[in-house]
C-alpha positions as a printed Julia matrix, in Angstrom:
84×3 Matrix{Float64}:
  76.22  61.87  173.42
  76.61  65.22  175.1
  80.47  65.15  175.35
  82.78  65.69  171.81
  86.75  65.65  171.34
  87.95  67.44  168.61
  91.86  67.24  167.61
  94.7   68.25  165.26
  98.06  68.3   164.64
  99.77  72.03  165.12
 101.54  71.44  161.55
  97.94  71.31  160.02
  96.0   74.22  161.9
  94.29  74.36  158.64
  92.92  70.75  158.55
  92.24  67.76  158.69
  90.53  67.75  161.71
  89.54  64.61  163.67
  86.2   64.85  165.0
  84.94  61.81  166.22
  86.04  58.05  167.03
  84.41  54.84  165.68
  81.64  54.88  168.02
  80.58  58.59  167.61
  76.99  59.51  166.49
  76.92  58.63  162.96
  74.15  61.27  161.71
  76.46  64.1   163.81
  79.56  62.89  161.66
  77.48  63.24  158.31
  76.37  66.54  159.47
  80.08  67.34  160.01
  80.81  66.05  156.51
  83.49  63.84  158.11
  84.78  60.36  156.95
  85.55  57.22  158.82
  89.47  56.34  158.69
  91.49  53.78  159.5
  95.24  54.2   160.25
  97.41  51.43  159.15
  98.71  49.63  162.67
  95.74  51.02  164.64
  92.9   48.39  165.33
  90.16  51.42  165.56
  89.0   54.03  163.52
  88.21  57.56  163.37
  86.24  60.84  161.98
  87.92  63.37  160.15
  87.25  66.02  157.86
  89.11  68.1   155.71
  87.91  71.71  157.65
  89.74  73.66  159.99
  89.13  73.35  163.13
  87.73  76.9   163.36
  85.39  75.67  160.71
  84.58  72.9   162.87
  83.77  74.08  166.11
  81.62  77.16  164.54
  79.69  74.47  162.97
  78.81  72.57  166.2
  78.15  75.85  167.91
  75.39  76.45  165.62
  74.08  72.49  166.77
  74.5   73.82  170.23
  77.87  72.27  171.13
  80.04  74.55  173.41
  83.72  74.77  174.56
  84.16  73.6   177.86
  88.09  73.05  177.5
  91.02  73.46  175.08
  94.53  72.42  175.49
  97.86  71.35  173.74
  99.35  68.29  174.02
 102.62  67.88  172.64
 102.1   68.61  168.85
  98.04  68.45  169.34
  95.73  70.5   170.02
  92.59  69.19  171.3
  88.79  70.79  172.44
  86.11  69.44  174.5
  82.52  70.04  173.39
  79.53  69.83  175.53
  75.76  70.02  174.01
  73.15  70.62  176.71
């Protein structure tokens, strides 16, 4: 899975961060520290963990993820990770 969405809300620049949906690569997410949630009224799950995204994304540099993208929308901001 070369391709990884990252998100949070502005209001919490400082974490959680949401790194993965229910069908991302498990051992990725446990490298990531992250935890599979549910939100009450959604019938899917996702990744988060408790880092900032800064945290984050100099984590998956260092497994060879880069930025191809980052972008705002509405009170999210989101990145786009690619891993050759």
């Amino acid at each position: 899975m070369p391709y990884l969405l990252i998100s949070t809300q502005i209001r919490l620049e400082a974490g959680p961060t949401m790194v993965g949906d229910e069908h991302s690569d498990p051992h990725l997410m446990s490298i990531l520290g992250a935890a599979k949630r549910s939100t009450l009224g959604n019938n899917f799950s996702e990744y988060y963990v408790n880092d900032a995204p800064r945290v984050v994304l100099d984590k998956l540099e260092s497994l060879g993820y880069r930025v191809v993208s980052m972008t705002g929308v509405g009170q999210t901001l989101v990145w786009c990770l690619h891993r050759e």
